[in-house]
C-alpha positions in Angstrom: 0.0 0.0 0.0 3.2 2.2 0.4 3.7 4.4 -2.7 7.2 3.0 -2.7 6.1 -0.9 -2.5 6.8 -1.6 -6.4 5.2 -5.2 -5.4 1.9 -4.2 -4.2 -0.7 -2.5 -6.8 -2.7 0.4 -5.7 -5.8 0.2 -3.5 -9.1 0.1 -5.8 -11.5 2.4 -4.1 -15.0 3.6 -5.2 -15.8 7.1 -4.2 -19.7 7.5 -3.8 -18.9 11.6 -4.3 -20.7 14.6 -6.2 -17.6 16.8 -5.7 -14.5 16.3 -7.6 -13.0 19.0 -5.0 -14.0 16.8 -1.7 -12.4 13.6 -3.5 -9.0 15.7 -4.5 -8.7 16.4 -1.1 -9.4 12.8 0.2 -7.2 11.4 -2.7 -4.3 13.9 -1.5 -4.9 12.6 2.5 -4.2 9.3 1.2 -1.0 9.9 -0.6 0.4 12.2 1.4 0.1 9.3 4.2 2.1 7.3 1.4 -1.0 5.1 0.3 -0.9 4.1 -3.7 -4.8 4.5 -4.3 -6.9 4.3 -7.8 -9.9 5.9 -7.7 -13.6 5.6 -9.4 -15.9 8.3 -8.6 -19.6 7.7 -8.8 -22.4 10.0 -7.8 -25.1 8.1 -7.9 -27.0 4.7 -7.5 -26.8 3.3 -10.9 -23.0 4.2 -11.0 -22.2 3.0 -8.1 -24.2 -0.8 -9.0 -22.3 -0.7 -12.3 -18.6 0.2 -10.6 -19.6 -2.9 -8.4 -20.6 -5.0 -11.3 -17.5 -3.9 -13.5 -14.9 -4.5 -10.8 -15.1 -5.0 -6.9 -13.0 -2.5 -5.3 -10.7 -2.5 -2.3 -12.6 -0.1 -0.3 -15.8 2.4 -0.6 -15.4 5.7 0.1 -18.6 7.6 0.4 -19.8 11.0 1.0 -23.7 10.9 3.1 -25.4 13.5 1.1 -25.2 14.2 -2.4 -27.7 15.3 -4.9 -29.1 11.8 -6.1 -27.9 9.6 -3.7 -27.3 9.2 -0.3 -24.7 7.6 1.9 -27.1 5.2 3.4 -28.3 3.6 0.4 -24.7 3.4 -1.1 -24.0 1.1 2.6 -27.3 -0.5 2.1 -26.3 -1.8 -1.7 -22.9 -2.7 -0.5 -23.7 -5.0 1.9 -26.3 -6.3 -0.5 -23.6 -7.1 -2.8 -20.2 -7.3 -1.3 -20.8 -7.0 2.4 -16.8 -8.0 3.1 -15.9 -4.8 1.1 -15.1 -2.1 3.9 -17.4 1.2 3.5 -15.6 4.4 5.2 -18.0 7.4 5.0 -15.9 10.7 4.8 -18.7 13.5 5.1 -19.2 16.6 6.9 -23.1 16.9 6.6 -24.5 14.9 9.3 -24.1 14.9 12.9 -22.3 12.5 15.2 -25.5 10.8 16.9 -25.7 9.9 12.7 -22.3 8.6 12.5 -22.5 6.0 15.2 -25.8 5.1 13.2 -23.8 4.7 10.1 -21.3 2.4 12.0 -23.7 0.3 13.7 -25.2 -0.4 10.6 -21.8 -1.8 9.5 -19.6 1.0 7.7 -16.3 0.8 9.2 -15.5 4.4 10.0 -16.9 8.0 9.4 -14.4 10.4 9.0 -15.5 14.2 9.5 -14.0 16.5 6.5 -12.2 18.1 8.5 -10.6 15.9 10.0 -8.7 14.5 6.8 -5.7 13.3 8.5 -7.7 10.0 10.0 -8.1 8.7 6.8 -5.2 6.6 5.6 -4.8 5.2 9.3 -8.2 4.1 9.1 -8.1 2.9 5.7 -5.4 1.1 5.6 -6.5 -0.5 8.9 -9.8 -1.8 7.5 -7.8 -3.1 4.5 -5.5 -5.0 7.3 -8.4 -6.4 8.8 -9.1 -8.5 5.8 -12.6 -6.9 5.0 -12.5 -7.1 1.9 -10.6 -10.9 0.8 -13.9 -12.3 0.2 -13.9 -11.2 -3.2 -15.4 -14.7 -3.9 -18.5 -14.4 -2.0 -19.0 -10.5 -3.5 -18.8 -12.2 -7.2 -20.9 -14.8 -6.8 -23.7 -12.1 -5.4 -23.0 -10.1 -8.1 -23.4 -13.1 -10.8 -26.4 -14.8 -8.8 -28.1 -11.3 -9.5 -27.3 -11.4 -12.8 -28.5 -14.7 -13.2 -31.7 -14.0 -11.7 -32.3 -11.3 -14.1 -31.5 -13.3 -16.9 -33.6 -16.3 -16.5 -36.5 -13.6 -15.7 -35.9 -12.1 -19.6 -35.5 -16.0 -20.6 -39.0 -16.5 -19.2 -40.8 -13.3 -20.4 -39.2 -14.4 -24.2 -41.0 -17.5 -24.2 -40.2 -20.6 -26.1 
């Protein structure tokens, strides 16, 4: 994870974000810690479902309000589909009584905006914890849902 660690690629994150300003910053907390990260930034629900489909990242980064989306449902939808991917919510919108909501319903850490600096140590240590190995188990979601969706257009086609 060390931007000097030739032997280790960078950390795949989603960004659930409507401002490309708020994700320079958090992309700039993370390297100046010395964390190699590659970013996809989404902004809203159907995004977000295809970044899933197209590649399961490392980690999900997510803002809690945004225009056509919301934090809760990006943490709903992850745990739908990859519940073993960590979810770190880095907002500055809500308050803290909603925070320890968010983290009872299983995101791993809320990190305030302005408070930048606890984001590679808490990133890297949800990566450590081995969150998000079960890449497995987030695929086979992901295919059983396309699956499902498939044999209902098979059906409505007919013989």
């Amino acid at each position: 994870m060390n931007a000097h660690d030739t032997n280790r690629r960078p950390l795949d994150l989603i960004a659930v974000e409507d401002s490309a300003v708020d994700l320079e910053l958090d992309v700039d907390a993370l390297r100046d810690r010395g964390l190699d990260v590659a970013v996809r930034r989404v902004e809203d629900e159907a995004s977000f479902r295809a970044a899933l489909a197209e590649r399961l990242p490392d980690a999900i980064l997510a803002d809690w309000t945004l225009p056509a989306f919301s934090g809760r449902r990006a943490l709903e939808i992850a745990h739908e589909h990859c519940p073993e991917v960590p979810l770190l919510f880095v907002s500055g919108t809500i308050s803290a009584t909603t925070a320890l909501e968010a983290l009872r319903h299983g995101a791993v850490d809320y990190i305030f905006k302005h408070e930048l600096q606890r984001l590679a140590p808490s990133l890297t240590r949800a990566h450590r914890r081995g969150r998000r190995p079960a890449r497995a188990t987030c695929k086979r979601s992901l295919q059983s849902r396309d699956h499902g969706l498939c044999q209902r257009q098979h059906r409505r086609a007919g013989p």
